[in-house]
N, C-alpha and C positions, 0 to 999 in steps of 0.2 A: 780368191775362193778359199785356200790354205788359212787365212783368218781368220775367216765368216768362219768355218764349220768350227774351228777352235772358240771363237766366241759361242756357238752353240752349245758347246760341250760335247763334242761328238767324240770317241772313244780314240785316240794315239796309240797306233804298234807300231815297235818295229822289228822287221824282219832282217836277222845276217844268214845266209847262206854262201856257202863254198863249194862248187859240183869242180872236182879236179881231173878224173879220169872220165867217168861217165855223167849221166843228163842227170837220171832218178832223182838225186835231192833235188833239185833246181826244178824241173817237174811236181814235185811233191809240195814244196811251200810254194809255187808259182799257185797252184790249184789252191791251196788254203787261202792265200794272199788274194787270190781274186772273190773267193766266197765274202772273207771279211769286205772288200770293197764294197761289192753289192749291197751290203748290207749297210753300206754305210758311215765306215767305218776308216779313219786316213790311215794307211798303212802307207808305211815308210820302207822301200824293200831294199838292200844292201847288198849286193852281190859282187863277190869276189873272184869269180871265176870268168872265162871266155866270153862273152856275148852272144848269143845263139838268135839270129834271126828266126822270127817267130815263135820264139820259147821265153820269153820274157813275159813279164804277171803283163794287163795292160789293167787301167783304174786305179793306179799307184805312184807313190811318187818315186822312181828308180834312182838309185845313188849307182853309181860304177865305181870299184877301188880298180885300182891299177890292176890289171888280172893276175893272176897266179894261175899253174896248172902244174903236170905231173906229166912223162913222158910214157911210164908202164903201169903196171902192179905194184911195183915195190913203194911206190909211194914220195919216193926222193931220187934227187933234191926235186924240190919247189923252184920253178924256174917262171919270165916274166912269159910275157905275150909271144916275145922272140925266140925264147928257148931257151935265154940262160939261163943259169944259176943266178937266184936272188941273192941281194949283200943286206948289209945293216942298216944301209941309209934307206934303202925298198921296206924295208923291214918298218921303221920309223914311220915312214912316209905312208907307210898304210893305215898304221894305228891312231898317226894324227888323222887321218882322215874318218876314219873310222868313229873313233871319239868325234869331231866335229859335227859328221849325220848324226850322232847320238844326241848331241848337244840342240841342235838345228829342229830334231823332231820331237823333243819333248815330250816322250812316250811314256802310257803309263805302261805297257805291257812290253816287253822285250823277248823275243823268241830266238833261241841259236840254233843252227841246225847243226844235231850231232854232238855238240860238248856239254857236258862234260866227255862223253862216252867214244869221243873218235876226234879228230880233225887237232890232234894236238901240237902237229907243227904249225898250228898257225895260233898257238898261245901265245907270241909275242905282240899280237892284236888283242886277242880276247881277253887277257887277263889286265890289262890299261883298262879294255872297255867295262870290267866287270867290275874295277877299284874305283872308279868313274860314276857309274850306277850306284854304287852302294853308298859314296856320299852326296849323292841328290836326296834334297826334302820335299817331298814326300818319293819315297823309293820307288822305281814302277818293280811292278811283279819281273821277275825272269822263268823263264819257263825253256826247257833244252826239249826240243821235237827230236824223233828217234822212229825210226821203224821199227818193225816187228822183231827184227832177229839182228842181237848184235854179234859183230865176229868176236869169236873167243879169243883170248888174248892167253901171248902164249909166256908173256914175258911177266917173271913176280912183280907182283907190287901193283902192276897199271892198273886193275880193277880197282884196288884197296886206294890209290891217289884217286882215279877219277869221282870213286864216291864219296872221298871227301871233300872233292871240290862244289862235288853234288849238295851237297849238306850244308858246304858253306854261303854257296852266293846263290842257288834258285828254288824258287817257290814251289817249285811241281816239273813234273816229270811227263810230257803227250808221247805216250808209245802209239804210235799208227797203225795198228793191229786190235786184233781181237782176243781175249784169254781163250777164248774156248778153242782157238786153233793153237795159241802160245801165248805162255806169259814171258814176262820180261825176267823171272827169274832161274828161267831155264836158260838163257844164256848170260845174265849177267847176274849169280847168287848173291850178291849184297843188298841187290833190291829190297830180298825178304825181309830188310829188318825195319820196315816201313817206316825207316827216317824221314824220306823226301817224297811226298806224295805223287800217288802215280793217278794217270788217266789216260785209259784206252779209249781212244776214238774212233776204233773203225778202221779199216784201210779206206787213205784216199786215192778214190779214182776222178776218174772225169765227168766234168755237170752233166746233169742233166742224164736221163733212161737208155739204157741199152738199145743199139741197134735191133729190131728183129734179123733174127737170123735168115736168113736166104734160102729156099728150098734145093734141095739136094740137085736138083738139075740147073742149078744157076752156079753150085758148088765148084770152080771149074780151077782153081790155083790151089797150089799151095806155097803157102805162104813163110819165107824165112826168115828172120830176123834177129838180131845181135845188142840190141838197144843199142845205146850211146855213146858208148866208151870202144876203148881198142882194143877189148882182150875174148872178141867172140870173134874172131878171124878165121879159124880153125873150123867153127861151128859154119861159117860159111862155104869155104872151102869144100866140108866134108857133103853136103846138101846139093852143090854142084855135082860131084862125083857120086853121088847115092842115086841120082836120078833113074839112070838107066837100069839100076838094080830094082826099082820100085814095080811093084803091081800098077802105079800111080804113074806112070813115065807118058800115059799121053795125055793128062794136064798139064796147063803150062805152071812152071815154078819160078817163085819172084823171091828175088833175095833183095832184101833191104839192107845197106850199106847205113853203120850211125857214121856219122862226123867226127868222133874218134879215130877213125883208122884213115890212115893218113891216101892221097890219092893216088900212090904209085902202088900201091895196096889193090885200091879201089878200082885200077886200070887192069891189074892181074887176075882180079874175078873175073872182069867182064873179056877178056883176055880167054878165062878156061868156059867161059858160058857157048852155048851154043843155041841152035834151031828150039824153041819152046823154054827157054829161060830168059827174063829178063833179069839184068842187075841194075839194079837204082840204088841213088843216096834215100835216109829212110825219109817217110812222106807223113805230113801231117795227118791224112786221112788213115792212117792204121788203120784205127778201129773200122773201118768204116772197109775195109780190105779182108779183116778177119772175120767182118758179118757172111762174107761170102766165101772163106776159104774152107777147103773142103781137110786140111788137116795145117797147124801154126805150128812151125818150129822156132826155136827160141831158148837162151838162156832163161834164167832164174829171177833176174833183177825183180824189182818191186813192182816197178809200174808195168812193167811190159806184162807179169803174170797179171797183175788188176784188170790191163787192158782183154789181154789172151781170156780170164774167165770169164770177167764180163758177157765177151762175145759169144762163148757157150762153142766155141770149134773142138772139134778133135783135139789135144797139144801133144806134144814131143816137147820133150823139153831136157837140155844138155846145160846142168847147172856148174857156174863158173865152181873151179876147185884150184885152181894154182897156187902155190904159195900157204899150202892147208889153208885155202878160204873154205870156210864151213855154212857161213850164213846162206847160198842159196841152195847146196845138198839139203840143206835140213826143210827150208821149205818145201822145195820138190819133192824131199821122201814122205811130208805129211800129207802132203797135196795125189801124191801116187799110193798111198795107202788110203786113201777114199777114193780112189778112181777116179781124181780128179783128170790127170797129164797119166804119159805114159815116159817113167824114166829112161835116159841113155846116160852112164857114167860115162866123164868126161872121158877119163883112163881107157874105158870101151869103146870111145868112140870112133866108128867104121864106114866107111860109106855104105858097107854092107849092115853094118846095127845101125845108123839110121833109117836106110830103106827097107829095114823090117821095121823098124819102129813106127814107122809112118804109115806101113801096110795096116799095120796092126792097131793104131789109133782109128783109121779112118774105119775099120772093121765095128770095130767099138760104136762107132755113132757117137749121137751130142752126150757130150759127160753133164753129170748132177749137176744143180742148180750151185754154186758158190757155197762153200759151208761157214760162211762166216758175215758178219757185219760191213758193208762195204759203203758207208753214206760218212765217212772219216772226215771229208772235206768241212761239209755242212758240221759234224760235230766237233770239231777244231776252232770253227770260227765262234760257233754257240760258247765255248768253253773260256775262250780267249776272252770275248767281250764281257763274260761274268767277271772273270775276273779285274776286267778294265773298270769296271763299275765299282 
């Protein structure tokens, strides 16, 4: 079938992606990756990270590198599937492979998720794979996918190399955002000098129309959640013990557990839960959770806010800050200066400032319709294929 459609001319991408702590990237090009299939289109997806039953693109042809992943926040070391620390020959051994899917899919369109702009311990891959590409004739496009808001970097120079690596090896820029909530040069200023072309697509969420919302008397949870990754623990924890402080305390409250946080973790919630709280690992049906919850509590992450507006609920929202991360305060403060979510600083976070926060959301009623572009997926794949062409 992979040669029928190449004798057709049908359009070759391919997709690298790396989710090392949390889902969000691998979420975010899974949802692109499968728009382009639909449409026709042979994507080739590359993923370097964990495996995630049922979070994989499906209509693609899946490559798996050896995984890679990350233990916290800090981001290092890079360790395998087991936990260790990777060596030089893992190192090798990715890149051969890496090049080989490149070679294998004969793409004209190449997408990275994140670099130039982030993921640069794993430039012992991408920059084989980028010297690689650039002596192929005819060149395919390179194009670095990027969300809305990049973390500021704190260290000299790393903006001023990433954008010239930007300059050197790719064709354009898909920021997954909207300008009119934020441009890309409010957190990364070298953009403005319009070297590498940019294209905002929209935030991507998930196919297909929003759930209608559920009428207040079906309203009966609320709803907690962490996304992906292992560093909203705290935000769980604090949700458990807010309950009884809450106006809210005779709904039942469901805490969603990501795959992130490890299971002796996951036994200590359900450990402090009692009578009217379930804890669960989180559930593909979100959305479909937050159609009916009567207020979502939740970090900042990209998708999990896509999902959360989408659904039009009450939100709370306790945006990850460790380590001066700046990228989900700054959403949250945009998103809470339209009435979108109601902020809790992490710094502030109480069981008692949640359970007024929550009081306080659900007081509020359904917040404003989304103030932004959210059909990202569909305009990703649209933009991709022009340029395949």
């Amino acid at each position: 079938m992979l040669s029928a459609r190449r004798e057709a001319g049908v359009p070759r991408v391919l997709f690298w992606v790396q989710h090392l702590l949390g889902t969000g990237h691998l979420e975010r090009m899974r949802r692109m990756a499968e728009a382009l299939a639909v449409r026709g289109v042979d994507v080739h997806f590359v993923s370097g990270g964990v495996p995630l039953a049922g979070r994989m693109p499906v209509g693609v042809n899946l490559v798996q590198l050896p995984p890679v992943k990350v233990a916290d926040a800090s981001f290092t070391p890079l360790r395998d599937a087991d936990g260790q620390p990777i060596d030089e020959a893992f190192r090798r051994d990715r890149a051969r492979r890496l090049v080989d899917a490149f070679d294998a899919a004969a793409p004209s369109v190449v997408l990275l998720e994140t670099f130039p702009f982030g993921r640069r311990s794993l430039r012992f891959e991408l920059l084989p794979l980028l010297d690689r590409i650039d002596a192929v004739r005819p060149r395919p496009r390179v194009l670095s996918s990027i969300r809305d808001i990049l973390q500021l970097q704190e260290k000299a120079g790393r903006d001023a190399e990433s954008w010239a690596w930007a300059k050197h090896w790719f064709d354009e820029v898909l920021v997954h955002g909207d300008p009119s909530f934020v441009r890309l040069e409010e957190t990364f200023p070298l953009a403005a000098d319009g070297d590498v072309p940019i294209f905002y697509t929209g935030y991507v969420t998930a196919p297909g129309k929003p759930l209608t919302r559920a009428p207040v008397t079906e309203q009966q949870q609320i709803v907690v959640s962490a996304g992906g990754g292992a560093t909203g623990t705290h935000v769980l924890h604090a949700a458990i013990a807010a309950r009884p402080h809450s106006a809210h305390r005779h709904l039942g409250w469901r805490i969603l557990v990501g795959p992130g946080i490890a299971e002796e973790e996951f036994r200590a919630l359900r450990a402090k839960s009692g009578d009217g709280v379930v804890v669960e690992r989180n559930r593909l049906d979100f959305p479909e959770l937050l159609s009916r919850a009567r207020v979502s509590v939740s970090q900042a992450g990209y998708n999990t806010m896509m999902d959360v507006l989408r659904s039009r609920a009450p939100a709370v929202v306790v945006p990850f800050e460790a380590r001066n991360e700046s990228e989900q305060r700054m959403r949250t403060q945009r998103l809470a200066d339209r009435g979108a979510v109601v902020l809790v600083s992490e710094h502030a976070l109480s069981p008692f400032s949640l359970a007024n926060a929550v009081d306080r959301a659900a007081m509020q009623g359904t917040p404003p319709a989304p103030p932004f572009d959210m059909a990202g997926a569909e305009r990703s794949a649209q933009r991709i294929i022009e340029l395949a062409r």
